[in-house]
KOLRO-530155 format. One record per residue (C-alpha): x, y, z. Coordinates in steps of 0.02 Angstrom, whole numbers, padded with zeros to 5 digits, always signed. Layout:
<recs>
XYZ...
</recs>
This chain:
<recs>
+00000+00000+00000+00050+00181-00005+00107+00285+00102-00038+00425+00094-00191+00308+00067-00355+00402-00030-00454+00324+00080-00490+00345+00254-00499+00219+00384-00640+00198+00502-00634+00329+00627-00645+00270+00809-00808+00285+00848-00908+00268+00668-01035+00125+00630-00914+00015+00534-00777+00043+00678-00893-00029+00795-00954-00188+00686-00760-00221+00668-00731-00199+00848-00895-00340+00881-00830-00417+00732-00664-00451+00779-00739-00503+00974-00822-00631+00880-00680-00701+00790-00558-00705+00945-00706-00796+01023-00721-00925+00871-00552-00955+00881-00479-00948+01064-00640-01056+01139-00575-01223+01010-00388-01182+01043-00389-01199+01229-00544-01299+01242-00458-01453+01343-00369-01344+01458-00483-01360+01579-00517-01516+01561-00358-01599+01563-00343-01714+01713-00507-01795+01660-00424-01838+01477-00264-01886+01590-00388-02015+01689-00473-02055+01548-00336-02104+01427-00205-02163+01566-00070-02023+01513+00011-01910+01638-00009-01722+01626+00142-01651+01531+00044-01796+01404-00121-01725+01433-00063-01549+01398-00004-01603+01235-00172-01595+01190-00176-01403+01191+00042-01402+01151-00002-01491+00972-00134-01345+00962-00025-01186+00980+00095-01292+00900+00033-01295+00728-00053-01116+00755+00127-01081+00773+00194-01157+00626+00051-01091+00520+00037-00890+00544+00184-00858+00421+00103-00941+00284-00063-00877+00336+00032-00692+00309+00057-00746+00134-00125-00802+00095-00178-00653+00191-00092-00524+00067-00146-00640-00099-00338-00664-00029-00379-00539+00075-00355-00526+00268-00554-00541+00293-00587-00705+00166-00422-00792+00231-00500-00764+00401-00656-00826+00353-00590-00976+00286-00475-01026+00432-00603-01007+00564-00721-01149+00456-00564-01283+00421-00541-01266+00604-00718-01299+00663-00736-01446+00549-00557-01503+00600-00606-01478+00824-00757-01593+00802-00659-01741+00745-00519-01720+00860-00655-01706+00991-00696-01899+00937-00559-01969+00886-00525-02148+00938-00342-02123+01003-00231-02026+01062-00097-01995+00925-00248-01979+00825-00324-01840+00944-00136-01742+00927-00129-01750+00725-00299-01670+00725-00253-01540+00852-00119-01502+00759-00196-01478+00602-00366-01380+00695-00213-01274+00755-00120-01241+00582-00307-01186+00532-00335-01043+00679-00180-00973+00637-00273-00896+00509-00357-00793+00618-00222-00696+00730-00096-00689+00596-00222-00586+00507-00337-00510+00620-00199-00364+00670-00161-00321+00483-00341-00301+00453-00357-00179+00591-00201-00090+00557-00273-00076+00361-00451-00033+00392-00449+00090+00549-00375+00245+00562-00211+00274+00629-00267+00335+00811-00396+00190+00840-00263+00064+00819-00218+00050+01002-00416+00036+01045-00454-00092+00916-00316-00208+00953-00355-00201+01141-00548-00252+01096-00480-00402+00984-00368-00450+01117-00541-00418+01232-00602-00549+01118-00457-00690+01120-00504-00662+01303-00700-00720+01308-00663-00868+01189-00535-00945+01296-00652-00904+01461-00784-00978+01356-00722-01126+01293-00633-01182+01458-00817-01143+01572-00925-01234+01445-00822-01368+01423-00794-01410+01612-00974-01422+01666-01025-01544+01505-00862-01653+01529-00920-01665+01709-01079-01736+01651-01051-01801+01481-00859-01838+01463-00713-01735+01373-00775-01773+01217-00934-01699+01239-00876-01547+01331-00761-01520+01172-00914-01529+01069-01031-01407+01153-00872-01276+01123-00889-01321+00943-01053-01269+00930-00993-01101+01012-00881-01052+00878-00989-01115+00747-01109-00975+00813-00982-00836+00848-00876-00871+00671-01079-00828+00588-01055-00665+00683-00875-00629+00629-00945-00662+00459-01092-00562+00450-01034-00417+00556-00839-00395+00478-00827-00242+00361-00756-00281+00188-00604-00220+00147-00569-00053+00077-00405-00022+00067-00329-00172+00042-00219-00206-00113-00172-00379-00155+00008-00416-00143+00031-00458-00325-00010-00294-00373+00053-00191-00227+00167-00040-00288+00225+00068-00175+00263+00043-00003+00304-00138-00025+00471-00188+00058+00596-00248-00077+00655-00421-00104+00484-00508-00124+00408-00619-00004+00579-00659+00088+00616-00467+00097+00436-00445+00194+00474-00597+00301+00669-00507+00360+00610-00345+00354+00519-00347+00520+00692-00454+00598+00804-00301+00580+00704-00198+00680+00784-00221+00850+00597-00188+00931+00527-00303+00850+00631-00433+00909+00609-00370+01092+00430-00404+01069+00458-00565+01006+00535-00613+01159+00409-00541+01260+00273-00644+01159+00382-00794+01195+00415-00776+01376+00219-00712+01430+00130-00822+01334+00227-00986+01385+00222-00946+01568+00040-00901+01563-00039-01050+01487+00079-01170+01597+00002-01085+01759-00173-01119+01672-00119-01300+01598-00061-01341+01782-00197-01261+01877-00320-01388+01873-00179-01515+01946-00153-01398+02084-00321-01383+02118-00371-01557+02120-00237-01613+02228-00215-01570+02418-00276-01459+02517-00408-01403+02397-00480-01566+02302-00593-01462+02190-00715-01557+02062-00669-01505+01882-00843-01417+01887-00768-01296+02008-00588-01300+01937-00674-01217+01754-00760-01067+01874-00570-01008+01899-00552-00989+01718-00671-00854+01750-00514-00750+01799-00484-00704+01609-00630-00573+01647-00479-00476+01692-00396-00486+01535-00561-00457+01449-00562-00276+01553-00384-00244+01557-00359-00274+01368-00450-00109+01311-00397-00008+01451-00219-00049+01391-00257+00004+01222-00347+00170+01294-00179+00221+01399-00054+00156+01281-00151+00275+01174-00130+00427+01288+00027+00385+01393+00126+00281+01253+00162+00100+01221+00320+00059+01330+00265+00110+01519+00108+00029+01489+00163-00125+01457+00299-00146+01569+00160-00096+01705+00050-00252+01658+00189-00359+01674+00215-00286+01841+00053-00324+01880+00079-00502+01806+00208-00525+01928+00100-00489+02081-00035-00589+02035+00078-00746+01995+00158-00721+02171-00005-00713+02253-00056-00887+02181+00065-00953+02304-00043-00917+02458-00160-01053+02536-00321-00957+02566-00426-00996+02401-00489-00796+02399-00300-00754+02391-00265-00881+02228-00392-00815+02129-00371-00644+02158-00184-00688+02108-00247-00767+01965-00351-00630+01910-00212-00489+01915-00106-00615+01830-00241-00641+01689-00244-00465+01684-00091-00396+01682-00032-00553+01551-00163-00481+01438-00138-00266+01448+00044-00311+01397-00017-00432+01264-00121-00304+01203+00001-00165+01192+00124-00291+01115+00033-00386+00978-00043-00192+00905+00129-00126+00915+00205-00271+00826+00077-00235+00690+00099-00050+00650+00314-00064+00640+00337-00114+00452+00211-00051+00361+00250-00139+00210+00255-00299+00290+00120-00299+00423+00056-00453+00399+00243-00538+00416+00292-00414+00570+00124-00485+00660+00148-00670+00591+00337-00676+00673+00241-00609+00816+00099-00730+00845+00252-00876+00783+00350-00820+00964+00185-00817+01045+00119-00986+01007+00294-01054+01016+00288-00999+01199+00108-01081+01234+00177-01238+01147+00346-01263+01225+00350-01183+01401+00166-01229+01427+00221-01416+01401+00394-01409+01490+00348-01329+01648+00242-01487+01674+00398-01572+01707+00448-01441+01827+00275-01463+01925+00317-01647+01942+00489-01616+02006+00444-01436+02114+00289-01438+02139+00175-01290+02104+00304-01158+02177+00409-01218+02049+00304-01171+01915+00265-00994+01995+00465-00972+02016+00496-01005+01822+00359-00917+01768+00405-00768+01871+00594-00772+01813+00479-00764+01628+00416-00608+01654+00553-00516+01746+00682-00582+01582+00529-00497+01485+00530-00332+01559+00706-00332+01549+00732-00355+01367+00589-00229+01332+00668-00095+01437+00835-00112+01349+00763-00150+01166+00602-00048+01160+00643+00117+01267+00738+00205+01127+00617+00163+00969+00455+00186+01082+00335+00279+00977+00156+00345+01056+00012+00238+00996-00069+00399+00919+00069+00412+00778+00058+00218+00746+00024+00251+00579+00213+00311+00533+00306+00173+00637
</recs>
C-alpha cells in the first residue's frame, strides 16, 4: 500500500468501527474457545486415557503448535486473498477439524488433528492485526487491538467454562463438542458483522510501499528492527508462562488441600474477565501515555498476581490469578498492536513472526513446565514463570525504550 492512502480508515467511533470492533470479538471468540478448549479439562483426559499431565497438555501443546507453525504462511495467503476471506476460511477448516479431534478414537490420532485444527486458527491472529491496522484509522489502532485481544479473552473463558461443566456430566468429548457449537455460532457473527475491505491491495499488485526483495524481503524486514525482536521475546516468555500456570492449575487444584471437582476448577477460568477488562484499558492508555510504560506496568502487575497464587487461602489464589490474567493480557495487548503497526510494508509478516513467538511460547514452556510441576511442585512453576516475566521486562526496557513511539502516531512506525 501507499504511504498517503485516498481512503480513510474507520474513525474510532463510526458504525463500521464498531461492527469491526464486535466483529473481531467474535472471531477471537471463534477461535480462542476451540484452541484452549481441553485446558480445563485436562486431568479428566489424563484419567481417561491413562497419560500423565505433561501428556495431557499435549493436547492443547499440538494446538499452539501448529497455530505456530502456520501464521507465516497464513501472512502470505492473507496479502494474496484478503485478510477478511483468509479469516473466514480458517475459522471454518478449524471448526470442521475440532469436532473430529473431539472424537477421535486415540490418542496420537487426537494430537494430529489438534495439530492440524491449530495450523487452521492461525489464520485468524496472523491476520486479524493487519486487518485492523489496514481498515482503521491510525489513532484507533491502540483501541481496536485491545478489543480483539478483549475478544481472544472471552473465547478462551468460554471454551474452558462450557467445556468443564458438560465433561463433568457427559465426558471430554462432549464438553469439546458443546465448544464447537460455540464457535460455529460466533464465526456466523465474525462473518456477518466484519466490514469488507477497503483499502486493501493484493500483494501481486502492490506498488509502492512494498518492502523490496519479495516475499523473503517482507518476512526479514520486520527481523532487523531491534523492537521487533524485543517483542518477540516478550510474546515468547508471557505467553509460555501463562498457559503453563493455566495447563497446571487444574492439577493444583485437584490435589491437596483443595480437592476441587473439575466443575469448580473451570469457574477459575473465570479469571480471564480480567484480561477481557484490562485489554482495552491498555489500548486506551497506551493511546494517551505511550506504548512502553504501559506495558511494562502489566507485566508488573503479572508479577504480583503470579506471586499471590502461592498463598493457601482460596480468595487469595484467585485474586492472584485474576491480576495475573490481567496484567498477562494489557501487555499482550500493547504488544501484539505494536508489533503490527512497525513495518508497514510488511504488516502481515511483522504480526505473523509475532503470533510464531507467541504460540511457540504456549507450545513449548506450557508443556515443559509440566515437568517442573512434577519435580517442584506448584512453587516451581510460579518461580519459572516469574523469572519469565522479569527476563521480559528486561529485554523490553533495553530493546524498546529508545524506538518507543506513542500509539497515536502508529500510523508512521
Amino acid at each position: 500500500m501507499s504511504g498517503i492512502d485516498p481512503i480513510p480508515g474507520h474513525a474510532l467511533g463510526s458504525p463500521a468501527y464498531r461492527r469491526m470492533q464486535l466483529a473481531l470479538v467474535c472471531a477471537g471468540i471463534a477461535c480462542f474457545a476451540q484452541l484452549y478448549s481441553p485446558q480445563g479439562i485436562l486431568q479428566l483426559i489424563s484419567a481417561d486415557l491413562g497419560i500423565g499431565p505433561e501428556q495431557a497438555a499435549l493436547t492443547v501443546s499440538a494446538a499452539t503448535a501448529g497455530l505456530a507453525l502456520a501464521v507465516m504462511p497464513w501472512s502470505f495467503v492473507g496479502d494474496r486473498l484478503g485478510r477478511r476471506p483468509a479469516m473466514i476460511l480458517a475459522v471454518i477448516a478449524a471448526t470442521v477439524l475440532a469436532l473430529a479431534a473431539a472424537w477421535s478414537p486415540s490418542f496420537p490420532l487426537l494430537l494430529v488433528l489438534r495439530l492440524l485444527e491449530g495450523m487452521a486458527l492461525g489464520g485468524v491472529p496472523a491476520l486479524a492485526m493487519a486487518y485492523l491496522s489496514e481498515e482503521v484509522d491510525a489513532r484507533s489502532r491502540a483501541v481496536a487491538a485491545g478489543w480483539f485481544v478483549a475478544g481472544t479473552t472471552l473465547g478462551g473463558l468460554s471454551g474452558r467454562v462450557l467445556a468443564t461443566p458438560v465433561a463433568d456430566v457427559l465426558g471430554w468429548r462432549a464438553g469439546m463438542t458443546a465448544v464447537v457449537m460455540l464457535a460455529v455460532l460466533a464465526a456466523a457473527g465474525f462473518v456477518a458483522l466484519a466490514p469488507q475491505e477497503r483499502r486493501f491491495v493484493p500483494r501481486r499488485r502492490a506498488s509502492g510501499g512494498s518492502v523490496p526483495g519479495g516475499r523473503a524481503g517482507r518476512l526479514l524486514a520486520p527481523l532487523r528492527d531491534p523492537g521487533l525482536l524485543a517483542l518477540l521475546a516478550c510474546a515468547f516468555l508471557l505467553m509460555g508462562g501463562f498457559v503453563a500456570v493455566y495447563n497446571y492449575l487444574a492439577f493444583h487444584l485437584s490435589g491437596p488441600p483443595y480437592l476441587l471437582p473439575a466443575s469448580l476448577i473451570g469457574l477459575m477460568f473465570l479469571a480471564y474477565l480480567g484480561g477481557t477488562a484490562s485489554s482495552p484499558l491498555a489500548g486506551r492508555l497506551a493511546s494517551r501515555h505511550g506504548r512502553l510504560p504501559v506495558m511494562l506496568g502489566a507485566m508488573a502487575v503479572m508479577l504480583i498476581g503470579l506471586l499471590l497464587t502461592l498463598a493457601a487461602p482460596l480468595p487469595v489464589l484467585i485474586l492472584g490469578l485474576v491480576l495475573m490474567t490481567a496484567g498477562f493480557f494489557g501487555a499482550h495487548s500493547v504488544a501484539s498492536g505494536w508489533a503490527g503497526t512497525r513495518v508497514p510494508g510488511a504488516r502481515s509478516q511483522a504480526t505473523g513472526l509475532y503470533n510464531l513467538a507467541y504460540y511457540a511460547g504456549s507450545s513449548v514452556l506450557g508443556w515443559a513446565l509440566g515437568f517442573v510441576l512434577a519435580g517442584a511442585g506448584w512453587g516451581g512453576v510460579v518461580a519459572a514463570v516469574s523469572a519469565a516475566v522479569v527476563l521480559a521486562g528486561l529485554v523490553s526496557a533495553a530493546l524498546l525504550r529508545d524506538v518507543e513511539r506513542p500509539a497515536a502516531s502508529a500510523g508512521s512506525s
